[in-house]
C-alpha positions, -999 to 999 in steps of 0.1 A, spaced: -575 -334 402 -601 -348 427 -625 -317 415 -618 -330 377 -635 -361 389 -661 -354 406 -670 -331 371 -670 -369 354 -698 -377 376 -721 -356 374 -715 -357 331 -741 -378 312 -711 -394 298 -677 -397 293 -655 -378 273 -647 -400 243 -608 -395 253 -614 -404 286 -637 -435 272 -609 -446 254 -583 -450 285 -607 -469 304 -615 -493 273 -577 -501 264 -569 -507 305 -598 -536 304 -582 -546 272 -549 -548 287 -565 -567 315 -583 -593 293 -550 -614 287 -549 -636 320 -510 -636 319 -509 -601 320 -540 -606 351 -517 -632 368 -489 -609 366 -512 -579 377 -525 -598 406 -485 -611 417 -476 -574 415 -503 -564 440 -486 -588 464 -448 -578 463 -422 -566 435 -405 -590 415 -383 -589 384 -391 -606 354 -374 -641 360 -392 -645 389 -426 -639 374 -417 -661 343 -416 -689 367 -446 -678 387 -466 -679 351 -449 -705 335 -443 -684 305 -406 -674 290 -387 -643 306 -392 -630 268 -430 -631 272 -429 -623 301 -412 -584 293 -435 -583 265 -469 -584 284 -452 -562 312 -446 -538 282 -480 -537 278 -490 -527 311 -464 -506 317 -474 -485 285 -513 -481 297 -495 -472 338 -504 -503 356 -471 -514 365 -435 -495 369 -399 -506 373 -376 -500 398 -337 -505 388 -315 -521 411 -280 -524 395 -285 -547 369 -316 -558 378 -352 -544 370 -381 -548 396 -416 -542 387 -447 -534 409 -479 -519 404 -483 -486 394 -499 -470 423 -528 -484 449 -558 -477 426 -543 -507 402 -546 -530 432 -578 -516 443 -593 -519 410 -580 -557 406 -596 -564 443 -628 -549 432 -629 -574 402 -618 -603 423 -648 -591 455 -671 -588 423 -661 -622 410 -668 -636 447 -702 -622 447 -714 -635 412 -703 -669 422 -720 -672 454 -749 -655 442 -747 -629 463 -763 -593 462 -740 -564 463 -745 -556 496 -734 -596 503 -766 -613 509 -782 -642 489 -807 -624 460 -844 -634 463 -839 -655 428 -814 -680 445 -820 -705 475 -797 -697 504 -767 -719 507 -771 -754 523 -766 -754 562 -735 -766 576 -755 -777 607 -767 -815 611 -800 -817 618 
């Protein structure tokens, strides 16, 4: 698998297919329920009572936008008796939602990616008194 990828680099492009999958997962993403849920399942399991009141949306809703992510593998369940846990799919879900969240940091602050201020923007005010 890890040889399959590293053949994606190295292409001009992406294969359309492959385009595709990477597309609907940013579509998925674009709902912010679905990115609150997202970003509570990076934190611990919960079912979908728990997230309904952690979103403020009904536990109806709440299974529907988890059916979307579970159809496109961001999140999975976990069955105890009755009860139905979800989590994140696997640790590249989380990573990827960190990324956006240190990228988010970044544009906000003006910083470059390395994490300093850019040339274009004056460096923050000093939290020294003169």
């Amino acid at each position: 698998m890890h040889n399959r990828h590293a053949a994606l680099f190295n292409a001009d492009a992406l294969p359309a297919d492959l385009l595709a999958d990477v597309v609907e997962i940013f579509k998925v993403l674009s709902d912010t329920t679905r990115a609150q849920l997202i970003y509570l399942l990076t934190r611990q399991e919960y079912s979908v009572n728990e997230l309904s009141q952690y979103v403020s949306v009904s536990p109806s809703a709440v299974s529907h936008h988890l059916a979307k992510l579970r159809a496109t593998r961001l999140v999975r369940t976990r069955r105890a008796g009755n009860q139905i846990y979800y989590s994140i799919d696997d640790v590249h879900v989380g990573a990827l939602f960190r990324e956006a969240l240190s990228h988010l940091d970044h544009v906000r602050r003006n910083l470059s990616p390395a994490g300093e201020w850019t040339e274009a923007t004056e460096p923050p005010p000093s939290t020294t008194h003169p």
